[in-house]
matplotlib code that plots the C-alpha trace (Angstrom):
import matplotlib.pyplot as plt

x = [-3.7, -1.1, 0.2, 1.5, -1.0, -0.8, 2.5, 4.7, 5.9, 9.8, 10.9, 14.0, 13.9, 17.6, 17.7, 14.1, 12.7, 8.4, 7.2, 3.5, 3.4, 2.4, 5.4, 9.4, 12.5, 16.0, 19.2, 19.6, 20.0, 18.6, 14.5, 12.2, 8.4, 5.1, 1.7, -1.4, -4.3, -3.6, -6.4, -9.6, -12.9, -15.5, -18.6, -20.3, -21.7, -18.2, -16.1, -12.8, -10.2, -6.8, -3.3, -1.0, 2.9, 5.1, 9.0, 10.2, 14.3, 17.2, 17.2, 14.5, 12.3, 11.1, 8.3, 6.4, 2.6, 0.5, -2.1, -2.8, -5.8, -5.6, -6.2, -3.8, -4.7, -3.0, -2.9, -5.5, -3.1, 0.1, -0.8, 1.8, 0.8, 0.7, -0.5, -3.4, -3.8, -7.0, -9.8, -12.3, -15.9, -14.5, -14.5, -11.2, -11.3, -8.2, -9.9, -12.2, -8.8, -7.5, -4.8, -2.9, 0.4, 1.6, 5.1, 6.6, 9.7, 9.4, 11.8, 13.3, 9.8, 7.5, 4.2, 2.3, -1.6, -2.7, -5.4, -7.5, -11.3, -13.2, -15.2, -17.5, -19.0, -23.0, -23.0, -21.9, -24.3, -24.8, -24.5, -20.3, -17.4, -14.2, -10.5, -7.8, -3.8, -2.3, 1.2, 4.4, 7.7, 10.5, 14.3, 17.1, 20.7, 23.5, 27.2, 28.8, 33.1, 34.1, 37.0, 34.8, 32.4, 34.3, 31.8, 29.2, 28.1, 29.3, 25.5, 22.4, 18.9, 17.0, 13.4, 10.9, 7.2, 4.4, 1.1, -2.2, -5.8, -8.6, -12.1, -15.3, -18.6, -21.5, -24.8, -25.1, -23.3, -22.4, -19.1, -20.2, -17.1, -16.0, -12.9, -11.7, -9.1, -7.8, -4.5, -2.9, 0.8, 2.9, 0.8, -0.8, -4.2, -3.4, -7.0, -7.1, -10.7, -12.4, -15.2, -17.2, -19.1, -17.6, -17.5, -14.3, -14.9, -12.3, -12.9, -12.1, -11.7, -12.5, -12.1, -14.0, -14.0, -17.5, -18.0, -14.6, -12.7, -8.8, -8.2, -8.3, -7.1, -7.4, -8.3, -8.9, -10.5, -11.1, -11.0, -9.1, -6.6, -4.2, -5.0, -2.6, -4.2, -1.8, -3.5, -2.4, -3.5, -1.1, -3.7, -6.1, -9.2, -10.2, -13.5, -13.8, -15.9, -15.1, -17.0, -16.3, -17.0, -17.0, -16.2, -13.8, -15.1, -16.8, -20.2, -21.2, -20.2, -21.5, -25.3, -24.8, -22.1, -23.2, -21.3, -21.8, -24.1, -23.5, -20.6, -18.7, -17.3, -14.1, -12.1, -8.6, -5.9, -8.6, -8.8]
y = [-18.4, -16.8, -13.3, -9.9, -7.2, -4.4, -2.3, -2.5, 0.5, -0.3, 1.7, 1.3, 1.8, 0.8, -2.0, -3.4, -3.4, -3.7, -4.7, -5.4, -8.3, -11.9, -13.3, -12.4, -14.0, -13.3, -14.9, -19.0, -20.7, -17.2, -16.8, -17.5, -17.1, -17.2, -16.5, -17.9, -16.1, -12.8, -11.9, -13.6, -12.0, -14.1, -13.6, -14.7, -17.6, -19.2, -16.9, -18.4, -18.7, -19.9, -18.9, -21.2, -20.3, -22.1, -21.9, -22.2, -21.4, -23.9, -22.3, -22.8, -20.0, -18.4, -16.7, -14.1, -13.6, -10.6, -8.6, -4.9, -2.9, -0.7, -1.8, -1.3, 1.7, 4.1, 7.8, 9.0, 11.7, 9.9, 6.0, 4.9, 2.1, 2.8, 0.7, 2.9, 3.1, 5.1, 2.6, 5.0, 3.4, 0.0, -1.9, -3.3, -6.8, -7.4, -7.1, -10.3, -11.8, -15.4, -16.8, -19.8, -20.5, -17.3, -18.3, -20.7, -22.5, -23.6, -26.0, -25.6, -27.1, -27.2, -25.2, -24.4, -23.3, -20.4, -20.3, -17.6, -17.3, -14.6, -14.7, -12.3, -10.4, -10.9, -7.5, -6.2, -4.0, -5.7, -4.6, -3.4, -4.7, -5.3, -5.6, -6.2, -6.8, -9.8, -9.8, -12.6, -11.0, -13.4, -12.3, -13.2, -13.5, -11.8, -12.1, -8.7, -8.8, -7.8, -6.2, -3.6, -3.2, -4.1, -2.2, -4.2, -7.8, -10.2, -10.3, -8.3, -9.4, -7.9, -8.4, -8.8, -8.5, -9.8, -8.1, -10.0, -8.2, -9.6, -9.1, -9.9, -9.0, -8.7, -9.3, -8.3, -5.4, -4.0, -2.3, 0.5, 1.3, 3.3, 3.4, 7.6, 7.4, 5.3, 5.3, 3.5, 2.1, -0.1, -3.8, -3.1, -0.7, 1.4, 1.7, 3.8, 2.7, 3.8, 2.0, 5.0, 2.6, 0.6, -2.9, -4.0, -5.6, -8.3, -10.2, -9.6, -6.6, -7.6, -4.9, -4.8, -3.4, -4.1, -7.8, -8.4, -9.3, -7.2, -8.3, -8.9, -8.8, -10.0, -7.2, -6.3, -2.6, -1.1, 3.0, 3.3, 1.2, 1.1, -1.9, -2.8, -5.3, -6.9, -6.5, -8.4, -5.9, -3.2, -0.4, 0.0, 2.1, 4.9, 4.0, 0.8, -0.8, -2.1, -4.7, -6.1, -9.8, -11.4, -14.9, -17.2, -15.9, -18.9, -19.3, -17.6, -14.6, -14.8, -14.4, -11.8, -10.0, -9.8, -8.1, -4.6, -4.8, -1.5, -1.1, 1.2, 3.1, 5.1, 7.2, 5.8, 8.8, 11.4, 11.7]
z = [1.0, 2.2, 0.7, 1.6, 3.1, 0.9, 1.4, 4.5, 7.7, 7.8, 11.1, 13.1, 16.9, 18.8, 16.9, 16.8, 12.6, 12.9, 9.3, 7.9, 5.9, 6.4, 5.3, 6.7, 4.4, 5.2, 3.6, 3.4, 6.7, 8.0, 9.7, 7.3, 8.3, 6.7, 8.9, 7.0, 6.5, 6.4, 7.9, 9.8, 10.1, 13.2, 14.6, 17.6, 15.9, 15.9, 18.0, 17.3, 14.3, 14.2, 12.2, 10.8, 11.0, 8.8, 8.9, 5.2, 6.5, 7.7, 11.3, 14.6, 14.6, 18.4, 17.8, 20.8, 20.1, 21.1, 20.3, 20.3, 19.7, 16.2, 12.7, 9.3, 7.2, 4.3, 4.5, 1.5, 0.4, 0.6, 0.0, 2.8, 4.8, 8.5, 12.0, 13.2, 16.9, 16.8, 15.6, 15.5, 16.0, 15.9, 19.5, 21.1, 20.8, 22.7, 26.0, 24.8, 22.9, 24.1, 22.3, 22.2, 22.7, 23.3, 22.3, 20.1, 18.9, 15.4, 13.4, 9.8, 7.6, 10.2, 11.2, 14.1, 14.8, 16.8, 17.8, 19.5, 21.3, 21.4, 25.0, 27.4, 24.2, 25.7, 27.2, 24.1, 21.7, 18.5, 15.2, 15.6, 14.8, 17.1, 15.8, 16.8, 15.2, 16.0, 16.3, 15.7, 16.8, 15.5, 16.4, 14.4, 16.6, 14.5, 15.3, 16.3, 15.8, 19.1, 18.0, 16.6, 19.8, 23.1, 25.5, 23.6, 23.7, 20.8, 19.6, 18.6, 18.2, 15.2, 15.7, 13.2, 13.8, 11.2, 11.8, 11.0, 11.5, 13.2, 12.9, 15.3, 14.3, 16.7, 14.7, 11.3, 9.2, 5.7, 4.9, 2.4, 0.4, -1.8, -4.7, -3.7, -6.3, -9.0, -11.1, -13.7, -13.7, -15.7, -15.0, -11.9, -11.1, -7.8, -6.1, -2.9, -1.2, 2.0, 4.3, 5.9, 8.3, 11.5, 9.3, 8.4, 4.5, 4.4, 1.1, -3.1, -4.8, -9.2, -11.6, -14.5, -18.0, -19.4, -18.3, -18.9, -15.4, -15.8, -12.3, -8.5, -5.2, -2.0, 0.5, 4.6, 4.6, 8.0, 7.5, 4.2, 2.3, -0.8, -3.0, -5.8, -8.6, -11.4, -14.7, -17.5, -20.4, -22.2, -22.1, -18.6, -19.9, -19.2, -17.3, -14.9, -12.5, -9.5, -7.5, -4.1, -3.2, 0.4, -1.2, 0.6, 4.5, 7.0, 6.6, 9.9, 8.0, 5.0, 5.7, 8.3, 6.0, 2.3, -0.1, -0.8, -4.0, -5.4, -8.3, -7.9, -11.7, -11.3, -13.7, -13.7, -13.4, -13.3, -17.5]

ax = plt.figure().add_subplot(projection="3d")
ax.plot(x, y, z, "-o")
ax.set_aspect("equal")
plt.show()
């Protein structure tokens, strides 16, 4: 499925505009790009995966791939979303990283697979997690009058880049999380949640009041992350549990990776 992951970094260097989000949509006949799934979590039972890239606008699409080493994460105090460089005890799966192409061209209506392999992990200790963010840069030509800029050229390239985490887990693990804060808004439950082990969870987030399901969200937790879950109730109580389930991930995950069993019960707002 494809959706957005969590909140996006909008930041403008000479021209270049990096956001996080697995889907970019500009004006008709403009780039239009959606990278399905958000997020892909492997082991070394089947140490390989693939995106799907899907152009959904009236224009070709070029697309550059990459991969860097780092992992997405939201400041605790602030809730803005940020690209971490620092991992902490997660590996750097981009030096084990092969991808596939690492360019393409993509017509209007038309999708292509990425695929990646995860290789030379046998030295590796067990037990840990690697990561890695893959990256799809897409530019977007725009017309520049040159009567306005003669010393320039009579186009600029905006670039757009959809980040997508990855996940490769070396013998078994548990993510042990925990919901640090909790707040109520118009709709929607804001849940700021933090993993204090080296396993990424990447799974569902339910909330619950009793044993009745208010809602859920998909989610991809490395150190700590912002999850926003629509609720379809005029009143969010007070008092709410939250559970985490690792439902929907490839089944050389799930008996290596169960779900956290504990429930977690937050007070919403701090009331």
């Amino acid at each position: 499925m494809t959706s957005r992951i969590s909140r996006f970094l909008l930041c403008w260097v000479a021209l270049l505009s990096v956001v996080i989000q697995t889907k970019v949509t500009a004006l008709p006949g403009q780039v239009s790009l959606q990278v399905s799934p958000p997020a892909v979590y492997v082991t070394d039972e089947q140490p390989h995966g693939h995106f799907e890239l899907s152009n959904a606008g009236r224009e070709n699409v070029e697309v550059i791939i990459g991969a860097d080493y780092g992992v997405l994460a939201n400041d605790p105090k602030t809730g803005e979303a940020f690209l971490a460089e620092d991992s902490g005890d997660f590996g750097d799966l981009t030096e084990l990283l092969t991808y596939f192409p690492p360019r393409a061209t993509i017509a209007p209506g038309r999708s292509q697979i990425v695929r990646f392999l995860v290789r030379d992990y046998d030295q590796l200790p067990a037990g840990r997690a690697y990561v890695a963010l893959m990256q799809f840069r897409i530019s977007e030509q725009t017309s520049i009058p040159q009567s306005d800029t003669p010393a320039a050229a009579a186009a600029l390239r905006v670039v757009y880049q959809i980040v997508c985490p990855v996940a490769f887990l070396l013998g078994e693990g548990v993510s042990e999380l925990e919901v640090v804060a909790a707040k109520a808004e118009p709709d929607q439950l804001r849940l700021m949640i933090a993993n204090t082990v080296p396993i990424p969870f990447i799974g569902r987030t339910d909330v619950y009041h009793g044993d009745v399901l208010l809602g859920t969200s998909n989610t991809a937790v490395f150190t700590t992350r912002e999850v926003l879950i629509s609720v379809d109730q005029p009143t969010i109580p007070d008092s709410l549990s939250v559970r985490f389930e690792s439902e929907g991930l490839p089944q050389s995950i799930i008996h290596r990776f169960p779900s956290p069993a504990s429930v977690g019960f937050v007070t919403v707002n701090g009331r």
